[in-house]
C-alpha positions in Angstrom: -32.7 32.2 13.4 -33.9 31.0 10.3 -32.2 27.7 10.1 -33.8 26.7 13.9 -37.1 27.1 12.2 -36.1 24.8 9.9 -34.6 22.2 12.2 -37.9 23.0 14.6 -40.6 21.7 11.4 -37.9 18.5 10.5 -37.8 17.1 14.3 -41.6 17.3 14.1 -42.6 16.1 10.7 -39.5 13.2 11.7 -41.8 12.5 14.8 -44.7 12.4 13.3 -43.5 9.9 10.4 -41.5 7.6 13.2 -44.7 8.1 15.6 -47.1 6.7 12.4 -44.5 3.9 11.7 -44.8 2.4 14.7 -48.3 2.6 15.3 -48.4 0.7 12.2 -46.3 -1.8 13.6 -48.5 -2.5 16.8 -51.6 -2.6 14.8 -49.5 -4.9 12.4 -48.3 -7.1 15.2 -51.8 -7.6 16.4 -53.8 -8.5 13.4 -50.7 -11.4 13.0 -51.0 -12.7 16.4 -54.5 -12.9 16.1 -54.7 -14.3 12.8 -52.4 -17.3 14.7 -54.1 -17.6 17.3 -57.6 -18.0 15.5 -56.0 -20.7 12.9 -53.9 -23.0 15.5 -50.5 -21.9 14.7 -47.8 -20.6 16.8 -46.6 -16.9 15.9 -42.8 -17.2 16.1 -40.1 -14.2 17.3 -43.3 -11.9 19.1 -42.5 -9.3 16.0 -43.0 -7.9 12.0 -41.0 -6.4 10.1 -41.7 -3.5 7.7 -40.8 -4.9 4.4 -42.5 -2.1 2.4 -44.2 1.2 2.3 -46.1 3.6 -0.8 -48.5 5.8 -1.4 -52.1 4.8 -2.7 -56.2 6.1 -2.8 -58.0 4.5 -0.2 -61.6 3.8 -0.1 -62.6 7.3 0.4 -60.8 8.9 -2.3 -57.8 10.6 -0.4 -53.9 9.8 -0.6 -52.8 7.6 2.2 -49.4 5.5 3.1 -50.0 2.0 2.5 -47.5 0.2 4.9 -46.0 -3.3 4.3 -45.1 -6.1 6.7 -44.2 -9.9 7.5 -44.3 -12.3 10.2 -43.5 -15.9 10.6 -45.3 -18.3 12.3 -45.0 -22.0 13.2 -47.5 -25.2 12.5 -46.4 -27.6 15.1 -42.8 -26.1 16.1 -40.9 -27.1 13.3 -41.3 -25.2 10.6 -41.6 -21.7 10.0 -43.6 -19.9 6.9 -44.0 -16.7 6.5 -46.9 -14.4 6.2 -47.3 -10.8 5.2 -50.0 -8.1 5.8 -50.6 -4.4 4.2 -52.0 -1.9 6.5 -53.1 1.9 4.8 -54.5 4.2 7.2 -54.7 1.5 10.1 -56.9 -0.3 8.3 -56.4 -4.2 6.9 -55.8 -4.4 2.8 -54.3 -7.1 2.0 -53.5 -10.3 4.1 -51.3 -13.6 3.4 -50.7 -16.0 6.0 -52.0 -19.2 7.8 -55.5 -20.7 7.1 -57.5 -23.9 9.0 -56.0 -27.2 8.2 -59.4 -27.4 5.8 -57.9 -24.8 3.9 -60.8 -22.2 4.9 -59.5 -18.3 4.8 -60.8 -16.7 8.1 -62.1 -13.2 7.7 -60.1 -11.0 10.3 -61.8 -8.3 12.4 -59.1 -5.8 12.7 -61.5 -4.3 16.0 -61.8 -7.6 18.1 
């Protein structure tokens, strides 16, 4: 009886974890796409892929997972570069990826 106990708390922490992954994801896919879209660019293969993930403070003072990922994306078709983004707690840390032609960074409002 014990070991069902046991097997009970891993299939819900193992949800939990794959449940928080791929919110990530979504809210990953999102700022990319948007990020694209605002600059011009094409975002190529509709996806990200988790390249990373580790623990770090946020802003607040509490432990958090700091997820990883990249994306490609497309200047007239032809070419692909790729871009990365670091999301911890759902919110926006660290972004690399397409800029105006001018070579201005656009700030990125992760809410609209």
């Amino acid at each position: 009886m014990d070991w069902l106990l046991w097997l009970l708390i891993a299939v819900v922490l193992g949800g939990a974890w794959f449940n928080g992954a791929r919110r990530a994801a979504e809210l990953a896919r999102e700022v990319g796409q948007r990020a694209c879209r605002r600059n011009g660019v094409q975002w190529l293969d509709e996806s990200v892929h988790a390249t990373g993930i580790r623990i770090r403070r946020a802003r607040n003072g509490r432990l958090g997972l700091e997820r990883s990922f990249r994306f490609e994306y497309s200047r007239d078709g032809s070419d692909r570069h790729a871009g990365s983004l670091s999301l911890l707690g759902g919110e926006l840390v660290r972004f690399v990826g397409p800029v105006r032609e001018e070579g201005q960074v656009n700030s990125l409002n992760v809410e609209g």
